[in-house]
PASEBA-1860 file (N, C-alpha, C; in nm, 3 decimals):
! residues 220
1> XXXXXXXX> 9.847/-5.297/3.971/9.798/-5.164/4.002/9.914/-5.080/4.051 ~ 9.933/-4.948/3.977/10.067/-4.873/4.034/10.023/-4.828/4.171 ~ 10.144/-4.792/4.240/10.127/-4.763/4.421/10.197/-4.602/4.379 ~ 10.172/-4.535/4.488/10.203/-4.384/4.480/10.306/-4.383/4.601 ~ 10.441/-4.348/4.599/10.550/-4.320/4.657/10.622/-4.181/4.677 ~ 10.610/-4.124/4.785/10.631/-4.008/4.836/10.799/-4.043/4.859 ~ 10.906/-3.899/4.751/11.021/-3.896/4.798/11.061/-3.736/4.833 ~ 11.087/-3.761/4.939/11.134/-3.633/5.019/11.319/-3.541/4.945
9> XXXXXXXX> 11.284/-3.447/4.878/11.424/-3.386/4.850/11.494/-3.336/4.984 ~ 11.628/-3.281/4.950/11.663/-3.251/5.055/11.668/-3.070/5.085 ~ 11.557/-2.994/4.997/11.537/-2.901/5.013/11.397/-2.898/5.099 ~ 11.357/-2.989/5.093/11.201/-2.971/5.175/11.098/-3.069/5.118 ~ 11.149/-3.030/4.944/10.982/-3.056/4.908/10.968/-3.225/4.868 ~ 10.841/-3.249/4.804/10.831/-3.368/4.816/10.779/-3.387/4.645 ~ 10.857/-3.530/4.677/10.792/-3.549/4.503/10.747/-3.727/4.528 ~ 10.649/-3.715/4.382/10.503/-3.807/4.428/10.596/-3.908/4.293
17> XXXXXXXX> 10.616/-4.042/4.308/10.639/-4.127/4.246/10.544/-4.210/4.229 ~ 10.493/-4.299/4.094/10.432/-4.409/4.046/10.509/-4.510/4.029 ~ 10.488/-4.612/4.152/10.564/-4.744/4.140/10.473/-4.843/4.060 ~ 10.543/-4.915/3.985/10.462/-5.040/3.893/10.481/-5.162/3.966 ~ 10.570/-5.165/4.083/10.644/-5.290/4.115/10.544/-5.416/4.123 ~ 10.564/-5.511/4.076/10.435/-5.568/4.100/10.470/-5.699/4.279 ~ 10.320/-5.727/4.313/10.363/-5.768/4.461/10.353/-5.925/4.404 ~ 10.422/-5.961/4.474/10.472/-6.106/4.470/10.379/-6.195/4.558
25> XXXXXXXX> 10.320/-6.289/4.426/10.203/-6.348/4.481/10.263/-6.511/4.518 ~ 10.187/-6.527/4.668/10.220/-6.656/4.728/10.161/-6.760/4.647 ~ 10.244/-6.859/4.609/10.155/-6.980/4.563/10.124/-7.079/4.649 ~ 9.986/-7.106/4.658/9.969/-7.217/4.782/10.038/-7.347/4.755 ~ 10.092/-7.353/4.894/10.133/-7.522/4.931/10.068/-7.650/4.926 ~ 10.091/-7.706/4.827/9.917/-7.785/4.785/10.018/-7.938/4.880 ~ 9.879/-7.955/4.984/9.935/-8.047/5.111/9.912/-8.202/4.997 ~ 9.978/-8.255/5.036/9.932/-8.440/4.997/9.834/-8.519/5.074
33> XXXXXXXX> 9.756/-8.585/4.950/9.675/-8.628/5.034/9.688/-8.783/5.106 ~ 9.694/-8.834/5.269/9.700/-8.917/5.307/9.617/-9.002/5.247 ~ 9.644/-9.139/5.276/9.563/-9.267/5.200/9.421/-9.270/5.252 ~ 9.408/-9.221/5.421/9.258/-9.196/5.443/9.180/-9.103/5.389 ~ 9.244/-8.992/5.338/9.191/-8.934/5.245/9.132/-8.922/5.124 ~ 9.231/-9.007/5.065/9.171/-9.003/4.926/9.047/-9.071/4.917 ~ 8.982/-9.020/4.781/8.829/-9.111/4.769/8.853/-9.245/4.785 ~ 8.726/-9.366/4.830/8.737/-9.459/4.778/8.702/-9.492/4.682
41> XXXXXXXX> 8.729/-9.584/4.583/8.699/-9.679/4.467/8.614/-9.774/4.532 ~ 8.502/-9.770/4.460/8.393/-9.892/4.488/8.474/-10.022/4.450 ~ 8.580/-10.095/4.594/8.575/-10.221/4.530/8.496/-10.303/4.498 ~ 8.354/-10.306/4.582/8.263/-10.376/4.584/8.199/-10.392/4.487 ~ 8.193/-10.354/4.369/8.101/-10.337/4.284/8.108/-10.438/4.215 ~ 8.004/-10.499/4.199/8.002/-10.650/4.110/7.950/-10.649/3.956 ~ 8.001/-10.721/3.882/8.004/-10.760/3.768/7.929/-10.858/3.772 ~ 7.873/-10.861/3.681/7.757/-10.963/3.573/7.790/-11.035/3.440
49> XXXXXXXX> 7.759/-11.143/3.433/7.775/-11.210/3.293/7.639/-11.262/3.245 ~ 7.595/-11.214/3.143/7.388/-11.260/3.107/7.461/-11.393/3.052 ~ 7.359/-11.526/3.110/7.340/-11.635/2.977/7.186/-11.637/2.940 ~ 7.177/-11.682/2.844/7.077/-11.742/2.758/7.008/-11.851/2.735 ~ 6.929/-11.966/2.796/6.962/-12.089/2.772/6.847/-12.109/2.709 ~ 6.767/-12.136/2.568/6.673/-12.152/2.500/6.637/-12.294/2.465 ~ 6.515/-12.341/2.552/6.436/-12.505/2.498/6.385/-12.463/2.373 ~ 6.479/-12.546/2.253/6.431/-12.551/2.118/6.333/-12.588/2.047
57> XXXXXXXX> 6.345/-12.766/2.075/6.246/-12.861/2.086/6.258/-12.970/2.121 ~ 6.130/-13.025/2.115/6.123/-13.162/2.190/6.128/-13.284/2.056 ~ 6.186/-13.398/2.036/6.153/-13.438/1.916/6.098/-13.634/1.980 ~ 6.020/-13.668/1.885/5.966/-13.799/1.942/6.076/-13.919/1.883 ~ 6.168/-13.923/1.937/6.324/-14.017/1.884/6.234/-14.140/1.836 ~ 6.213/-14.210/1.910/6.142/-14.399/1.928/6.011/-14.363/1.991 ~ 5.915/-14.433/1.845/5.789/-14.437/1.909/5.710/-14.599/1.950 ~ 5.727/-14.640/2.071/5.694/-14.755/2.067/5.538/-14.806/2.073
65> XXXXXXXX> 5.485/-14.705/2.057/5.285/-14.716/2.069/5.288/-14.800/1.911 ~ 5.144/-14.851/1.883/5.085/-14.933/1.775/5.118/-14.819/1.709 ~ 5.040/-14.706/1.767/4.999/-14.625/1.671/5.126/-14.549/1.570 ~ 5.107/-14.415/1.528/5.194/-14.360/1.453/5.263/-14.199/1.535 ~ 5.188/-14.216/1.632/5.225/-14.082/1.727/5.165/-14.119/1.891 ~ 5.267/-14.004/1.940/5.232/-14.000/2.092/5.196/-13.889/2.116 ~ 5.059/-13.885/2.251/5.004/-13.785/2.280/5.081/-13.759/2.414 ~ 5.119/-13.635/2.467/5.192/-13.631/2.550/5.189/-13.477/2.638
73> XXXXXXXX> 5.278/-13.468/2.753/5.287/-13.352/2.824/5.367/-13.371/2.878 ~ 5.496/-13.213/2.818/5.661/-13.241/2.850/5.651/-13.144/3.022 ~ 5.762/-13.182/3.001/5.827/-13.057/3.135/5.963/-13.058/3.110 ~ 5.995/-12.879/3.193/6.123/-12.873/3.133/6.117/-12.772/3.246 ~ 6.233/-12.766/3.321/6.313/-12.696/3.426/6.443/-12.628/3.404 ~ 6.461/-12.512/3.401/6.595/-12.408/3.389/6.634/-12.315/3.465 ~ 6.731/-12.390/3.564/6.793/-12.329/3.707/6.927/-12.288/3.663 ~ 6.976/-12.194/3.787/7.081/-12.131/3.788/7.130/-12.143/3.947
81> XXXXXXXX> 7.227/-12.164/4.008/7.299/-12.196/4.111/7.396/-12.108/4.198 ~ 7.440/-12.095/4.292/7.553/-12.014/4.289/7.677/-12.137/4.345 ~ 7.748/-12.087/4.387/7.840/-12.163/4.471/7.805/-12.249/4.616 ~ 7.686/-12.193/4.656/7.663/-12.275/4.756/7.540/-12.342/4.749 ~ 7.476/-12.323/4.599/7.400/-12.419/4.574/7.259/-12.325/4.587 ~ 7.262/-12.225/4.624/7.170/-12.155/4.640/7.072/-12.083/4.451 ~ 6.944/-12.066/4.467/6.882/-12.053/4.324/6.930/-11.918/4.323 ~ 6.946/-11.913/4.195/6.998/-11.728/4.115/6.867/-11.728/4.033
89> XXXXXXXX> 6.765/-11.610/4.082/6.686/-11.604/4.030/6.682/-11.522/3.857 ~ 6.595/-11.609/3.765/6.587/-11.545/3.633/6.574/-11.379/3.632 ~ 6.625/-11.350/3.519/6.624/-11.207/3.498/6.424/-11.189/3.451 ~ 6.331/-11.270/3.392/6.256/-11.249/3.378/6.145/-11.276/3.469 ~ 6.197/-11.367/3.518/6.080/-11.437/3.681/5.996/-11.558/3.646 ~ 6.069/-11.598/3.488/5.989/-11.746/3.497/5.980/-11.838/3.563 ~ 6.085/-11.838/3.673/6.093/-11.929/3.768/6.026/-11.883/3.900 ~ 5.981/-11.762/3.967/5.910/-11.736/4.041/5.799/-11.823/4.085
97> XXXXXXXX> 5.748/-11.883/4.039/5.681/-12.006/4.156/5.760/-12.109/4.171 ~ 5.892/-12.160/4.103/5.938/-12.265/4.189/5.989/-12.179/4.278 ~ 6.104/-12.015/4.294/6.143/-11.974/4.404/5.999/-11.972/4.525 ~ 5.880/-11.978/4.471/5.838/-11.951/4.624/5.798/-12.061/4.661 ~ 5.779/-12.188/4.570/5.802/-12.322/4.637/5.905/-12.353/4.686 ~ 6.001/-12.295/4.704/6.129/-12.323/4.749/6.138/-12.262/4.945 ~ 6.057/-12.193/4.889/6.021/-12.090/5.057/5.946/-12.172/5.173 ~ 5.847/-12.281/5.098/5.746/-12.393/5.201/5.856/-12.472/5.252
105> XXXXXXXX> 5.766/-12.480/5.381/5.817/-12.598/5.450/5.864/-12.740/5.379 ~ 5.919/-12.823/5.393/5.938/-12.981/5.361/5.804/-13.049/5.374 ~ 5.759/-13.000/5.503/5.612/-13.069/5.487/5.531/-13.040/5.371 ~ 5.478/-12.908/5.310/5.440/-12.861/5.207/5.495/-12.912/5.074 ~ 5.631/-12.930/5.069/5.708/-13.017/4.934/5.672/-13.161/4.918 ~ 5.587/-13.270/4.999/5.571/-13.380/4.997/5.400/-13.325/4.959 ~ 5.347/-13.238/4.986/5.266/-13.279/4.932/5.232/-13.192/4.721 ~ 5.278/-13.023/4.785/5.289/-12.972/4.646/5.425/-13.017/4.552
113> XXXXXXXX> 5.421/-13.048/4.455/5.490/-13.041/4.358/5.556/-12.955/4.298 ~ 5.666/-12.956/4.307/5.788/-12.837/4.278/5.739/-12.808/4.103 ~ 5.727/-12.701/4.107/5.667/-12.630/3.971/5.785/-12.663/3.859 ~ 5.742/-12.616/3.709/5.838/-12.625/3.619/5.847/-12.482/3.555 ~ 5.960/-12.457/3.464/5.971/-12.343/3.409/5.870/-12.322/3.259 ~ 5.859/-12.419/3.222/5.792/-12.485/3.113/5.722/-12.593/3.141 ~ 5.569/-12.585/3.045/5.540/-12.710/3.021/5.475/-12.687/2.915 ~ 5.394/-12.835/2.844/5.327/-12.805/2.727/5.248/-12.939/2.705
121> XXXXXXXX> 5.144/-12.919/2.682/5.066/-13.006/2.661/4.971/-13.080/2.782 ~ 4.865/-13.170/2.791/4.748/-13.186/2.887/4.687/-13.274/2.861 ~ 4.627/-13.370/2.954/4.511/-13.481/2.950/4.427/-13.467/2.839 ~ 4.375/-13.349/2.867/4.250/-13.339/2.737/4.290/-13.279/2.611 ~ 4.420/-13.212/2.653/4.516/-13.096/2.511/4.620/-13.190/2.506 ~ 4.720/-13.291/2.475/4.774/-13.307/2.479/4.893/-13.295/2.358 ~ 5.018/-13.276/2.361/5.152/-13.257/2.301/5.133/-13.393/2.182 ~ 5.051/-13.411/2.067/5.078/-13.512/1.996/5.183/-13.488/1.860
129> XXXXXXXX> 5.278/-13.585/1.912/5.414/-13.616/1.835/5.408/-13.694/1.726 ~ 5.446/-13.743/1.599/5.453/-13.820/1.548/5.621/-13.881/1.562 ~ 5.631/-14.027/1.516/5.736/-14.076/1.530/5.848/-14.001/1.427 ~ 5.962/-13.972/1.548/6.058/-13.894/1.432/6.051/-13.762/1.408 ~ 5.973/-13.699/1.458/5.916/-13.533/1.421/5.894/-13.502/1.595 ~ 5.957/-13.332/1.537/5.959/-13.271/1.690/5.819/-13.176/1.669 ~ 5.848/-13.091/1.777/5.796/-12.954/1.804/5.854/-12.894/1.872 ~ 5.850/-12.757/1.757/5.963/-12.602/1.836/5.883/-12.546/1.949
137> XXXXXXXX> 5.970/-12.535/2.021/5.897/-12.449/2.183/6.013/-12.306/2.155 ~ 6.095/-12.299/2.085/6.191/-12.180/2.137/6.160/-12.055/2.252 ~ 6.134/-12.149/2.414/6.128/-12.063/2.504/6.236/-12.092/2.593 ~ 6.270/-11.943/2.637/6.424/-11.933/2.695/6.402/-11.852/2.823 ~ 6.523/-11.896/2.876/6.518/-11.837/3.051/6.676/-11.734/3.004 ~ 6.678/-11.666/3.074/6.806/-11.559/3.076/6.820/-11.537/3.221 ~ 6.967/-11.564/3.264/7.046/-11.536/3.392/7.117/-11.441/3.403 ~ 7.177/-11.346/3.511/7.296/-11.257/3.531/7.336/-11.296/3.631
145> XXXXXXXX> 7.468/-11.382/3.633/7.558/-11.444/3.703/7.703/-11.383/3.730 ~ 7.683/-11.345/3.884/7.809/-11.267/3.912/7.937/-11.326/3.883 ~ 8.039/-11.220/3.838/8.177/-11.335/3.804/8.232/-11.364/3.878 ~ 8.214/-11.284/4.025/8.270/-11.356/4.092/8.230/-11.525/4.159 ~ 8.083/-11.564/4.089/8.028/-11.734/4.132/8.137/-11.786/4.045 ~ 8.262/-11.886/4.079/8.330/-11.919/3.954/8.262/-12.092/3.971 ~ 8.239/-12.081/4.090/8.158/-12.228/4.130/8.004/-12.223/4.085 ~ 7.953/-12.142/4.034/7.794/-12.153/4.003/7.752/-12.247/3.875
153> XXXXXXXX> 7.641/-12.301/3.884/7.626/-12.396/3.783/7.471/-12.372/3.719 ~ 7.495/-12.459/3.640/7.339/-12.431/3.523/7.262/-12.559/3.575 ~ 7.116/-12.591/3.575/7.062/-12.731/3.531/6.911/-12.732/3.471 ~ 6.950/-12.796/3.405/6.822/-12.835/3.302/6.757/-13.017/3.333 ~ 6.616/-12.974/3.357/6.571/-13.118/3.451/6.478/-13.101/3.341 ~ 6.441/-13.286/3.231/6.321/-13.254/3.187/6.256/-13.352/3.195 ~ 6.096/-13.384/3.204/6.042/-13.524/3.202/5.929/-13.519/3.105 ~ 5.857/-13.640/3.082/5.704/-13.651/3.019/5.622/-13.746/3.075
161> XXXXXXXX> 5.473/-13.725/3.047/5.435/-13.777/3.067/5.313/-13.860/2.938 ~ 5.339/-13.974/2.891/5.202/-13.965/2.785/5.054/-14.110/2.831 ~ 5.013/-14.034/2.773/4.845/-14.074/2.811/4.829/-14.200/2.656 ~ 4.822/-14.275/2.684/4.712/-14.390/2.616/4.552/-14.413/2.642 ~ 4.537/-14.383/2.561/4.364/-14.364/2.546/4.314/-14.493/2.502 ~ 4.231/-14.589/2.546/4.146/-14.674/2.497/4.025/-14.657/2.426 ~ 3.992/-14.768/2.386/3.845/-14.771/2.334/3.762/-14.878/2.337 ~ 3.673/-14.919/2.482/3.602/-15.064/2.518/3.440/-15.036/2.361
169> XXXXXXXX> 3.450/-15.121/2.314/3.327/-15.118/2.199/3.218/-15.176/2.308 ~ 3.246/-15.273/2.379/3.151/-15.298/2.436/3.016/-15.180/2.527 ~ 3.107/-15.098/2.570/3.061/-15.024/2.672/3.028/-14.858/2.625 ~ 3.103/-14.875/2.493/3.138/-14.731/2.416/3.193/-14.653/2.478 ~ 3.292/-14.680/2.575/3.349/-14.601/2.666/3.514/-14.604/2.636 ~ 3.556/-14.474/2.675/3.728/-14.455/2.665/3.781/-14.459/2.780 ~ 3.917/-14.511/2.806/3.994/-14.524/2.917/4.101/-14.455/2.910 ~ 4.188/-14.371/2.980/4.304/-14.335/2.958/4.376/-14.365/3.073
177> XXXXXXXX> 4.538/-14.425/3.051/4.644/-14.432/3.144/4.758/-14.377/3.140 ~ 4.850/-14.357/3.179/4.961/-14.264/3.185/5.061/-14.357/3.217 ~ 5.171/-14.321/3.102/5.308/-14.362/3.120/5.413/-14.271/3.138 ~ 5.468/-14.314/3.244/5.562/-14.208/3.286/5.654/-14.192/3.302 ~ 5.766/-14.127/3.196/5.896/-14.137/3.147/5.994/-14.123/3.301 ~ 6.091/-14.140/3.264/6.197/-14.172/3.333/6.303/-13.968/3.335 ~ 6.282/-13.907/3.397/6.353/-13.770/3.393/6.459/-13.754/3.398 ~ 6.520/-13.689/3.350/6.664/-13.674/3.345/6.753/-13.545/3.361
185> XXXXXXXX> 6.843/-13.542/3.374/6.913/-13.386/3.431/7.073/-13.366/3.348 ~ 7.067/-13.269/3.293/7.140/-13.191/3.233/7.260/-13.110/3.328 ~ 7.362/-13.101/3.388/7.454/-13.001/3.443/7.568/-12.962/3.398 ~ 7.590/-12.826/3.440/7.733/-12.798/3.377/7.806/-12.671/3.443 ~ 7.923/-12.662/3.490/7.991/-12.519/3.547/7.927/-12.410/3.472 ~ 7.961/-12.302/3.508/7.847/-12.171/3.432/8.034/-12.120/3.371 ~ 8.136/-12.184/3.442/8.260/-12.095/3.405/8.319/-12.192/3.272 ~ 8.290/-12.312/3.262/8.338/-12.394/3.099/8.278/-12.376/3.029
193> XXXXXXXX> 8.163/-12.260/3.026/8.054/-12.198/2.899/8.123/-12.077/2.841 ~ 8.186/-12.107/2.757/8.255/-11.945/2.706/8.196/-11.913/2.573 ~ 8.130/-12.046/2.483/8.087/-11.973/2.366/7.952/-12.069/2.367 ~ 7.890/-12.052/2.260/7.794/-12.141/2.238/7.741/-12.252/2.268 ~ 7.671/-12.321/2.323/7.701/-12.442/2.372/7.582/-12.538/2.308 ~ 7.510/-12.607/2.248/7.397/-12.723/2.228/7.378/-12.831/2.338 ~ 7.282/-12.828/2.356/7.259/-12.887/2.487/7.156/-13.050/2.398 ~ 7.181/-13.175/2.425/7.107/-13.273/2.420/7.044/-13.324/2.520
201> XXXXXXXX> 6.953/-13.391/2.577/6.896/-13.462/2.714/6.755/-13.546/2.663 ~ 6.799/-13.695/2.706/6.722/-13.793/2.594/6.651/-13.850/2.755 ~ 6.529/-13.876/2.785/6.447/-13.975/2.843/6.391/-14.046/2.803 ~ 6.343/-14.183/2.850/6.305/-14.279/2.821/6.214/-14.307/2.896 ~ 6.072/-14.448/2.817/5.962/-14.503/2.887/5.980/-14.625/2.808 ~ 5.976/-14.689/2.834/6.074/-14.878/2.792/6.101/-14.834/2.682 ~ 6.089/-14.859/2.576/6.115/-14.888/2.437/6.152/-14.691/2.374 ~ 6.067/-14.646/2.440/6.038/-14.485/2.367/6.158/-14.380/2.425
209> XXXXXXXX> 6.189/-14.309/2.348/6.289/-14.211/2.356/6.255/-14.085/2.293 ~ 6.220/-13.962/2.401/6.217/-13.831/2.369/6.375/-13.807/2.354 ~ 6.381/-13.628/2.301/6.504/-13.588/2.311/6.459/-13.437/2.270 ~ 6.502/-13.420/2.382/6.510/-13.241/2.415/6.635/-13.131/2.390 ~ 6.589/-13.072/2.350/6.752/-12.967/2.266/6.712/-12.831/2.292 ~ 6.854/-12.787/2.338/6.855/-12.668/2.408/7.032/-12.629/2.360 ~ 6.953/-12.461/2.407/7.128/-12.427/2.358/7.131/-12.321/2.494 ~ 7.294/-12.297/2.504/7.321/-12.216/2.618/7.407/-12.110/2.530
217> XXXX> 7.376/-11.997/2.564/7.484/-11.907/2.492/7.474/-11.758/2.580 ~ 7.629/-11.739/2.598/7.680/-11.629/2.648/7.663/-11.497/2.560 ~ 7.631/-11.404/2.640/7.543/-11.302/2.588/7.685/-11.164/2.564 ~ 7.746/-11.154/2.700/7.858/-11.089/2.675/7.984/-11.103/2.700
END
């Protein structure tokens, strides 16, 4: 913006000048910012790794009955751990009644029975196998396991149970008893899982051999 400048002659009069000069603008002093200053970065923020671990099927390995198949009822358990041993609950909550069996007293655990993630089959429904031939269950549990657990672990617990049914002619009456496999447990670091993994886990009742197959696979 021009400024108006009054110059005085040396006869008296005055003459009116238009200055253009332009005013000289301060540039601010831009201060530095101390280290308490600056924002923080969420170190805290934790990272996740999803697994996958899918019960495929159950297959009847050795059938030692007369017959040509076993009638049966599996179980199958799929936990997640951290480093101190503590449960990492499923992303879907299939495990939600063993976490709140996990909440009872000890007294309460002797008498209820720690739940499973799976089961299949029943006294009166029961899981009948033939020798050598499975059945697909493809049901799966999914975890998000912080990276920082480098100690956290997987386990897969599975058992059976099968029913022998009689038949007295005398009485026309049926009997049933239960044989009850021997359970077995599956473990593994959650950090030596980097790609795909097949999971085997074989139990036994004298002579007879299930075998359960599962796969573990890293999601990202």
């Amino acid at each position: 913006m021009a400024k108006k400048v009054v110059i005085k002659r040396e006869d008296g009069t005055k003459k009116i000048k238009l200055s253009t000069e332009k005013k000289e603008v301060k540039k601010p002093i831009l201060k530095r910012r101390t280290a308490s200053e600056k924002p923080k970065q969420e170190a805290n923020q934790e990272t996740f790794k999803t697994y996958r671990i899918t019960w495929k099927e159950v297959i009847n390995t050795i059938n030692d009955d007369s017959g040509n198949s076993s009638e049966l009822k599996v179980f199958v358990r799929i936990m997640a751990f951290d480093g101190k041993g503590k449960t990492i609950v499923d992303i879907g909550g299939k495990n939600k009644p063993i976490i709140e069996w996990e909440k009872l007293g000890s007294a309460a655990h002797k008498i209820v029975p720690k739940p499973w993630t799976f089961t299949e089959g029943s006294e009166k429904n029961p899981l009948e196998l033939k020798a050598r031939r499975g059945w697909t269950a493809n049901k799966w549990v999914e975890f998000q396991i912080p990276e920082k657990e480098t100690k956290a672990k997987f386990g897969i617990r599975v058992d059976a149970v099968e029913f022998d049914t009689s038949f007295n002619p005398i009485f026309l009456t049926t009997h049933t008893t239960k044989d009850f496999y021997e359970d077995n447990l599956w473990e593994a670091n959650v950090a030596d899982i980097k790609i795909f993994k097949p999971v085997e886990i074989v139990i036994r009742e004298e002579a007879a051999r299930l075998t359960f197959k599962f796969t573990v696979l890293p999601k990202n």
